[in-house]
Backbone as a chain_set.jsonl record, in Angstrom:
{"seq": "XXXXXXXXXXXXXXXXXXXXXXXXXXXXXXXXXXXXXXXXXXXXXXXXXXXXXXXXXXXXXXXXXXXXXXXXXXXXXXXXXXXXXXXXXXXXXXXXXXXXXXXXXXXXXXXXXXXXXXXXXXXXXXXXXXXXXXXXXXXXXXXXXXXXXX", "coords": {"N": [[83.114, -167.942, -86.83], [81.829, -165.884, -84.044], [82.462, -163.143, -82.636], [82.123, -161.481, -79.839], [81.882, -157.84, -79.209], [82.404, -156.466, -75.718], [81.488, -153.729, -74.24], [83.288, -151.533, -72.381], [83.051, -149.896, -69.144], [85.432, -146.937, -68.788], [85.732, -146.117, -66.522], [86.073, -145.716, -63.603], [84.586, -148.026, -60.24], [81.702, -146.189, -58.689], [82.046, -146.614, -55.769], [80.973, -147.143, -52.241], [83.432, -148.249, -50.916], [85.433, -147.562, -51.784], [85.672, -144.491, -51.281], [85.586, -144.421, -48.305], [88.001, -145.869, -48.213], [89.653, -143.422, -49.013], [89.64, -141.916, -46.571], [90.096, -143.083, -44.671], [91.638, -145.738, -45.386], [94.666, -146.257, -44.614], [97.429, -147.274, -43.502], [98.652, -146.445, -41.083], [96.602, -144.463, -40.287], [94.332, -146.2, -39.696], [95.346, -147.476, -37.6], [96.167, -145.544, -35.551], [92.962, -144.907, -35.032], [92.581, -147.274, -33.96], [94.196, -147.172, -31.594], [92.733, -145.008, -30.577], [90.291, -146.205, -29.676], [91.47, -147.832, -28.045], [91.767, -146.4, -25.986], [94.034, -144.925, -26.014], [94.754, -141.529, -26.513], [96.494, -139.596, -26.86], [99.126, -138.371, -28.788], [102.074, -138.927, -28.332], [101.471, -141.682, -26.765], [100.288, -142.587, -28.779], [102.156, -142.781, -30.865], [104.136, -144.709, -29.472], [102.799, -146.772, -29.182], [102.331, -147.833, -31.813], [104.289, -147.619, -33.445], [104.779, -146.042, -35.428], [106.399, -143.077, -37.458], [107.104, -139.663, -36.274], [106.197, -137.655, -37.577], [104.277, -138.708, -39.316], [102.985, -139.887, -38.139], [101.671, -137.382, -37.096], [100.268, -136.245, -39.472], [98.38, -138.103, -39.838], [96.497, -138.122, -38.126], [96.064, -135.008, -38.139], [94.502, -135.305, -40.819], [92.814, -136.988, -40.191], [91.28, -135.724, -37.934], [90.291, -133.585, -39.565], [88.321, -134.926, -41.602], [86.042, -135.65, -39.677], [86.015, -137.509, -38.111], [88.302, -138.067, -36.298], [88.31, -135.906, -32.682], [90.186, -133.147, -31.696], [91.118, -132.446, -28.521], [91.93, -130.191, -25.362], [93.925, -130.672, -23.005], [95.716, -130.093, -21.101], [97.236, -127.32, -20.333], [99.365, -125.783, -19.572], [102.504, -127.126, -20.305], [100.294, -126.024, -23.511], [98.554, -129.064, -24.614], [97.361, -132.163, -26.146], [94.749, -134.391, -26.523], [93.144, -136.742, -28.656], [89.579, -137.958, -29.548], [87.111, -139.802, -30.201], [84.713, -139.22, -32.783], [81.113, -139.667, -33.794], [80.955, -140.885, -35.938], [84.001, -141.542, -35.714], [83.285, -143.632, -33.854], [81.4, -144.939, -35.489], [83.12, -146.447, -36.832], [84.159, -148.741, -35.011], [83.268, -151.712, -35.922], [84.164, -152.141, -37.968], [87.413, -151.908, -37.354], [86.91, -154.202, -35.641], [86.804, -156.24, -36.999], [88.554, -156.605, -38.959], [90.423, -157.121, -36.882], [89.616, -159.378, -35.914], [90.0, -160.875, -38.291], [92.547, -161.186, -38.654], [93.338, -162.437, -36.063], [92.412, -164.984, -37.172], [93.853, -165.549, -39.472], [96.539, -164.269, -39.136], [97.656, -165.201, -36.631], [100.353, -165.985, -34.66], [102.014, -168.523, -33.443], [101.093, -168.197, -30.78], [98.775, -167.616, -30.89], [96.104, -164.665, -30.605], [97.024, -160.964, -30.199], [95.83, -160.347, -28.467], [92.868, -160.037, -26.492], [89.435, -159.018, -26.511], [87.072, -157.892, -23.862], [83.284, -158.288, -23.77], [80.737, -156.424, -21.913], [79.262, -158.43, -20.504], [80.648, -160.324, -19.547], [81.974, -162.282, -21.202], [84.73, -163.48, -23.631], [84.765, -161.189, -26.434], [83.426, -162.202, -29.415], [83.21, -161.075, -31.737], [80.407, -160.462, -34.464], [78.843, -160.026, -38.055], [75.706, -159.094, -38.273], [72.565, -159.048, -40.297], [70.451, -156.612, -39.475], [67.958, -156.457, -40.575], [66.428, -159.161, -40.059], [68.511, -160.616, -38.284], [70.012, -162.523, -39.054], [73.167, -164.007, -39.717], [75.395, -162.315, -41.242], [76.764, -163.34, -44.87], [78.353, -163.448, -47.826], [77.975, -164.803, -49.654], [75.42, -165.135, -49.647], [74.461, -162.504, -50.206], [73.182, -159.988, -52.329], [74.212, -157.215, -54.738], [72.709, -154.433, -55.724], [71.832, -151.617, -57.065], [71.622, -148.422, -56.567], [70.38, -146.102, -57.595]], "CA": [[83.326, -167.635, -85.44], [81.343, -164.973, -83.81], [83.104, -162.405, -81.721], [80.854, -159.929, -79.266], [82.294, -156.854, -78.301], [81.786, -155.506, -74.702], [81.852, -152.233, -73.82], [83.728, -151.769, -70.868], [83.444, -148.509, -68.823], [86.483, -146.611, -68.556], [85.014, -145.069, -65.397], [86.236, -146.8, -61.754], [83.266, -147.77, -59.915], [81.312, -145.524, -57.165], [82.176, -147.113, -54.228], [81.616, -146.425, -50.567], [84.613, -148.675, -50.209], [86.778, -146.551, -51.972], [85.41, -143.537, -50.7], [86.094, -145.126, -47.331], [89.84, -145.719, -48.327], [90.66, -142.151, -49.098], [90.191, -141.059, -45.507], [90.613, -144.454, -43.364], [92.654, -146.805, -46.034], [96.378, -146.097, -44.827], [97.876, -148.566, -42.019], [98.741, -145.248, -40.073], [95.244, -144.287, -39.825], [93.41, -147.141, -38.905], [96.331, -147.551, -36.159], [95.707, -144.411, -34.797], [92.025, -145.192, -34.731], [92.679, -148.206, -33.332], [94.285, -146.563, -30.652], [91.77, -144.12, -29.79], [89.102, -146.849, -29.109], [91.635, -148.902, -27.122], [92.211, -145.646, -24.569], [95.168, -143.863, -25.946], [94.596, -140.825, -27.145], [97.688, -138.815, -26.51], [100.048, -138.447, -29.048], [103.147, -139.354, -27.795], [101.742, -143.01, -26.531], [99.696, -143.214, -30.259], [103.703, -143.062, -31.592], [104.77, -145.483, -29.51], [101.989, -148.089, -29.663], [101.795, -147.869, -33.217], [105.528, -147.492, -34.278], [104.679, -144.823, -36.929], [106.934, -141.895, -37.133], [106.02, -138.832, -35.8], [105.183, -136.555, -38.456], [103.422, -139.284, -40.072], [101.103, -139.968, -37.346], [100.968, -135.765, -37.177], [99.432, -135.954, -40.383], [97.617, -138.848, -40.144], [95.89, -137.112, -37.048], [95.411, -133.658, -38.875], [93.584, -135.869, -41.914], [91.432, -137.938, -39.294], [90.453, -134.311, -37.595], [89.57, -132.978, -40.781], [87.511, -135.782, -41.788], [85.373, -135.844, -38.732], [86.349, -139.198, -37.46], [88.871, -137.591, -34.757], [88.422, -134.427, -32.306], [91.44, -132.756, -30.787], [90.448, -131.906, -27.31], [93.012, -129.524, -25.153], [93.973, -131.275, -22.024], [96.522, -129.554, -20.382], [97.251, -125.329, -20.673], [100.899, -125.12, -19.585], [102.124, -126.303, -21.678], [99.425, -127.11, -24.063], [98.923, -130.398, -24.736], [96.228, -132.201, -26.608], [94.722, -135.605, -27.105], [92.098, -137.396, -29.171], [88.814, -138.317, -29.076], [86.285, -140.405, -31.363], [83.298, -138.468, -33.031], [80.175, -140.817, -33.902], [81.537, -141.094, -37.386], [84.947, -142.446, -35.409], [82.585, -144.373, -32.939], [80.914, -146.151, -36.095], [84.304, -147.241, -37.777], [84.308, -150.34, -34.564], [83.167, -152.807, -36.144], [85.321, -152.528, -38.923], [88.391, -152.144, -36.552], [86.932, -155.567, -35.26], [86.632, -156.964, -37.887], [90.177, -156.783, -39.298], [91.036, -157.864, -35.617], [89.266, -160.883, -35.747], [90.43, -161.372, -39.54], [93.707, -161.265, -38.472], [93.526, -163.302, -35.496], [91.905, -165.653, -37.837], [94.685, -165.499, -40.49], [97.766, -164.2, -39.242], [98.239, -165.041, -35.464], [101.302, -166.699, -34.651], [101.999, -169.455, -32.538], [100.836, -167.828, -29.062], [97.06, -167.017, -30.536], [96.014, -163.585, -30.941], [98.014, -160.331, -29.315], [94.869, -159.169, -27.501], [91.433, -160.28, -26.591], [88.403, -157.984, -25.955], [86.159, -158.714, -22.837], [82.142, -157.863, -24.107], [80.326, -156.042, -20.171], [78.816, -159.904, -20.139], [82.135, -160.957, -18.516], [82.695, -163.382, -22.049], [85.519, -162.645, -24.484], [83.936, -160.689, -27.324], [83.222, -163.23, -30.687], [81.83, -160.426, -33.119], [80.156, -161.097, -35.933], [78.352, -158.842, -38.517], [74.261, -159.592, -38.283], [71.454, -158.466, -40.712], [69.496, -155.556, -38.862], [66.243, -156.946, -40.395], [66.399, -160.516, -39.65], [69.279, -161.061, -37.488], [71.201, -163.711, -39.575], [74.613, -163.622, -39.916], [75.929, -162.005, -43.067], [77.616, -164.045, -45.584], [78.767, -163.28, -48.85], [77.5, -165.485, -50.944], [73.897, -164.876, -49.179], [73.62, -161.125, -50.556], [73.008, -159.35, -53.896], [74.33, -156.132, -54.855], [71.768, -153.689, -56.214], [72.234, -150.111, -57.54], [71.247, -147.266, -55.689], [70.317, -145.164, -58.47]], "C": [[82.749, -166.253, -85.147], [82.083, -164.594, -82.534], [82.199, -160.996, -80.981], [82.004, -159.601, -78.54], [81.542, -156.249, -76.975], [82.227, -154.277, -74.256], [81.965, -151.911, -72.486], [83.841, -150.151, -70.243], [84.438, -147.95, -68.706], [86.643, -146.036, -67.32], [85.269, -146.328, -63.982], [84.725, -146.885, -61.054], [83.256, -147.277, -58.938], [81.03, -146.5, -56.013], [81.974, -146.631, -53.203], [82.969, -146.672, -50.428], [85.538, -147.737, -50.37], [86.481, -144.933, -51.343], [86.209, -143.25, -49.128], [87.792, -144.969, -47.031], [90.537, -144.437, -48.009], [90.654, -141.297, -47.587], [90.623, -142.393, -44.735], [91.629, -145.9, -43.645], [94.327, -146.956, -45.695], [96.471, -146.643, -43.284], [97.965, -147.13, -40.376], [97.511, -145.081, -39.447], [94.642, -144.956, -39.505], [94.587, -147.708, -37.801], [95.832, -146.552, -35.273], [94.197, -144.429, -34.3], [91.885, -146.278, -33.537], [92.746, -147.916, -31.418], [93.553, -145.632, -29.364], [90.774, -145.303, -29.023], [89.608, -147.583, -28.116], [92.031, -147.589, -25.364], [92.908, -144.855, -24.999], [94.972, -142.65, -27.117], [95.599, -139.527, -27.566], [98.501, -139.344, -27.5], [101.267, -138.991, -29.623], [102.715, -140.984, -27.708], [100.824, -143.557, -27.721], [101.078, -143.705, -31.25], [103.737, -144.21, -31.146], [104.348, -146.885, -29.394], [101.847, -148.632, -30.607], [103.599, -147.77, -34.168], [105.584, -146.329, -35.334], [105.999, -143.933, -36.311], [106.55, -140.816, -36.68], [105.147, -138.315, -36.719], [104.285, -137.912, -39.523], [102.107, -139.379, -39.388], [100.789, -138.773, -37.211], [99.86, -135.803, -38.411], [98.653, -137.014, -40.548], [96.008, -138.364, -39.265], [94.966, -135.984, -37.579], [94.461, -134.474, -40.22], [92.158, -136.573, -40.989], [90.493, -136.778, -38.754], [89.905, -133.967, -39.01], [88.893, -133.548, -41.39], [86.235, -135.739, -41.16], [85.116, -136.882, -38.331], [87.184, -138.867, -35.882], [88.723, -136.062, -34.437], [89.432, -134.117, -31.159], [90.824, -132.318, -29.535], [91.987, -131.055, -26.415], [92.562, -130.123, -23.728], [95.004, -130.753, -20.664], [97.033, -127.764, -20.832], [98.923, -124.602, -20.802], [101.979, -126.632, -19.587], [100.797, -127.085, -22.26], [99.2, -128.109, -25.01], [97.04, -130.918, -25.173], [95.761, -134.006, -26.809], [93.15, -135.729, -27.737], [90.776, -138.001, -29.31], [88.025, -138.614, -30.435], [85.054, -139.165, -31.287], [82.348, -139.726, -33.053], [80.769, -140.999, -35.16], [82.74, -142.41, -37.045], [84.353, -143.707, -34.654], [82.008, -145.382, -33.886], [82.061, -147.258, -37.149], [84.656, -148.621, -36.389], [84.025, -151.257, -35.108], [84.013, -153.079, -37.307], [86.621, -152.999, -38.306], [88.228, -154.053, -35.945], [87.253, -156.26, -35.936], [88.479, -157.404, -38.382], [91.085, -157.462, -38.197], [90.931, -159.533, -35.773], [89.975, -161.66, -36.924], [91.932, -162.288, -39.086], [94.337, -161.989, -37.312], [93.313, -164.734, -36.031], [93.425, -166.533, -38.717], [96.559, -165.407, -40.377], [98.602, -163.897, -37.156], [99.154, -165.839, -35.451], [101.528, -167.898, -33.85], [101.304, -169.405, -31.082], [99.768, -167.561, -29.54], [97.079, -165.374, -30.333], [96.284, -162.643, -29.248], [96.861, -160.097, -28.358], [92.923, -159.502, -27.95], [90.245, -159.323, -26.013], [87.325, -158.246, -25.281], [84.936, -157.89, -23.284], [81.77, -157.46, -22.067], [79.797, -157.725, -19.59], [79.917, -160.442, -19.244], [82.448, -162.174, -20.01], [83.84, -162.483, -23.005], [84.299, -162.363, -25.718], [83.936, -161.767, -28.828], [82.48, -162.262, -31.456], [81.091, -160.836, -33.983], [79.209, -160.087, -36.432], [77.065, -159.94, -38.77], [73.659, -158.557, -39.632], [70.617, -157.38, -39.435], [67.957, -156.268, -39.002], [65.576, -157.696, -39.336], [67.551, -160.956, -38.602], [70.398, -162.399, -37.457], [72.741, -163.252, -39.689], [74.796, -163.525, -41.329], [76.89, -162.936, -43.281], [77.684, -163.586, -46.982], [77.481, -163.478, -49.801], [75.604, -165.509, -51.22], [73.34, -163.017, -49.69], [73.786, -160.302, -52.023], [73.12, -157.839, -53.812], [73.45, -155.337, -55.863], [71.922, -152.063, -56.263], [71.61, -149.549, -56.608], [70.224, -146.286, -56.497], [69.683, -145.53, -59.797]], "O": [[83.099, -165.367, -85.926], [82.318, -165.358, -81.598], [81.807, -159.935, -81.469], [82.76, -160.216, -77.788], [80.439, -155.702, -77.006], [83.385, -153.993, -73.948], [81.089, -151.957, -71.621], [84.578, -149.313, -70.762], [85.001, -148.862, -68.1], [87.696, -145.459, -67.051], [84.731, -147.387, -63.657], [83.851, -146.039, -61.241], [84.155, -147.422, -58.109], [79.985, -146.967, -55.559], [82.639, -145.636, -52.915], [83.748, -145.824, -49.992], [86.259, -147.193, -49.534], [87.486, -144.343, -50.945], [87.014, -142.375, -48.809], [88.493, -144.377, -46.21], [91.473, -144.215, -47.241], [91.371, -140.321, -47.367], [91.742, -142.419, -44.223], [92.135, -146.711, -42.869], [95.097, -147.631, -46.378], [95.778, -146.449, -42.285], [97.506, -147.07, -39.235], [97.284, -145.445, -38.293], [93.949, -144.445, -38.626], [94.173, -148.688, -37.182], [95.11, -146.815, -34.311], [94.039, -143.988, -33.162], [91.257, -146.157, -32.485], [91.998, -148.186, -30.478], [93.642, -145.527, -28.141], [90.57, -145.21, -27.812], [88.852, -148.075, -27.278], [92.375, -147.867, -24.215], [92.684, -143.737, -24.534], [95.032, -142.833, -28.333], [95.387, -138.698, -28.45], [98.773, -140.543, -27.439], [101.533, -139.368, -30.764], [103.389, -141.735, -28.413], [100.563, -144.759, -27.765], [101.107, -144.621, -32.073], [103.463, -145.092, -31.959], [105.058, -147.889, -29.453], [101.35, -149.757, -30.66], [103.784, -147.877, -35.38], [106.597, -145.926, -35.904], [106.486, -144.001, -35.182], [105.322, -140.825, -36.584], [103.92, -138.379, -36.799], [103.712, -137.538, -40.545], [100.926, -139.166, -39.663], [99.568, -138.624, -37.155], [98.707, -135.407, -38.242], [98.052, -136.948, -41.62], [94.855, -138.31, -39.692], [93.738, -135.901, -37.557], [93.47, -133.783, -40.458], [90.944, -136.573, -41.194], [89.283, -136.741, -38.975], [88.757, -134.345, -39.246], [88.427, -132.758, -42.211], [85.251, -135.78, -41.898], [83.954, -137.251, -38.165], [86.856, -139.242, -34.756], [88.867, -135.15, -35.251], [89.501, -134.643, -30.048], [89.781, -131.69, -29.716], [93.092, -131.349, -26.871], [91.413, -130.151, -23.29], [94.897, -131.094, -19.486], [96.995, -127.419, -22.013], [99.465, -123.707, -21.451], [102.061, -127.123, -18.461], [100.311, -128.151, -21.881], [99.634, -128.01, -26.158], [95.977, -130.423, -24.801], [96.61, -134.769, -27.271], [92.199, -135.02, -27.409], [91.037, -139.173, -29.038], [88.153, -137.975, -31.479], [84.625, -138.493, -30.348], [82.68, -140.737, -32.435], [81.441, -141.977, -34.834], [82.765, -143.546, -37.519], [84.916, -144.788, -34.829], [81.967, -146.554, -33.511], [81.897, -148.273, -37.825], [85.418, -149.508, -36.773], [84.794, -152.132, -34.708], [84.496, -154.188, -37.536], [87.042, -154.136, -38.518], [89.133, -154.884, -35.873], [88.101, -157.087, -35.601], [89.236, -158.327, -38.079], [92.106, -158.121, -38.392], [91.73, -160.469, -35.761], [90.46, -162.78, -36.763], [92.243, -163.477, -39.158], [95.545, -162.226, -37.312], [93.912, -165.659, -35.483], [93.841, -167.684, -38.582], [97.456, -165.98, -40.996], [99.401, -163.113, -36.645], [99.0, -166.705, -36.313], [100.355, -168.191, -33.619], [101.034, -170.393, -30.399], [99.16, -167.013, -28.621], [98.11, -164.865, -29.893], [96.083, -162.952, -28.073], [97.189, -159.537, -27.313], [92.171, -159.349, -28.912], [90.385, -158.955, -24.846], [86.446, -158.844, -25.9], [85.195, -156.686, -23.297], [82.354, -158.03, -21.145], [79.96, -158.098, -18.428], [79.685, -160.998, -18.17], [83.293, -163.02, -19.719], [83.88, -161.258, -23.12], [83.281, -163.028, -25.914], [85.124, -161.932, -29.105], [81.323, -162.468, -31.823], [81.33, -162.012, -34.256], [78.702, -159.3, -35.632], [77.143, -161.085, -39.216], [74.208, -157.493, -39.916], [70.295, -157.972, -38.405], [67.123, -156.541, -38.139], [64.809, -157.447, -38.406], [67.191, -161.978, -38.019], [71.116, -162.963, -36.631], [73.182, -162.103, -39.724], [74.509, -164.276, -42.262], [77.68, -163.372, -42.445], [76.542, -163.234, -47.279], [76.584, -162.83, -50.341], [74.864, -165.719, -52.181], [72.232, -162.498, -49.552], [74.893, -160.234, -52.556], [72.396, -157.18, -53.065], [73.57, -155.752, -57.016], [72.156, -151.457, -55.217], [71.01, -150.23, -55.777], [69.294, -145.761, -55.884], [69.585, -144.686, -60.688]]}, "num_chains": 1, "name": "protein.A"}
């Protein structure tokens, strides 16, 4: 009986994804994102759309600013008062946000069909889907090959 050893890295692999994770992976934060793109940028109605606690969404906030995904903007002076606003960084995390939308309308809507549909300027509801840039096919899995960088 022949037995081959493989040598297995001990080393996690370089991911964007995970990269990804460590600023946008926590339910808080992609809530709060969420939020921003749907209008609310304030706060107070990011708490209570999102259920978080406060100081959680405080620091989920202060991590998203410091990232450069969210920018605090000062909105009011007396007192002052501040709300949220996408960078292009936050502006390119939509389609992900969709994505998980759609997933999840997909997967885990309940009897009534999903909480909330998004009208495209066309006047249709929005049907995302993630395209090739080249060619303009629709990505699929099983249709693409991962290739090093390096």
């Amino acid at each position: 009986m022949l037995v081959v050893m493989v040598a297995v890295s001990a080393q996690p692999r370089e991911c964007s994804v995970a990269r990804t994770l460590e600023v946008v992976g926590e339910k808080w934060a992609l809530l709060a994102v969420r939020e921003v793109f749907l209008g609310n940028g304030r706060f107070d109605e990011m708490v209570r759309r999102t259920g978080a606690p406060r100081d959680t969404m405080a620091a989920r906030l202060r991590a998203l600013t410091a990232s450069g995904i969210l920018e605090r903007r000062q909105y009011s002076d007396h007192p002052a008062r501040f709300e949220y606003h996408l960078t292009d960084a936050g502006r390119d995390l939509y389609p992900v946000i969709l994505t998980l939308m759609r997933w999840g309308d997909r997967y885990l809507a309940r009897g009534g069909g999903p909480p909330l549909r998004l009208e495209h300027r066309c006047g249709h509801v929005l049907g995302a889907q993630l395209v090739c840039e080249a060619c303009g096919d629709q990505v699929v899995a099983a249709e693409t090959t991962a290739l090093r960088s390096r």
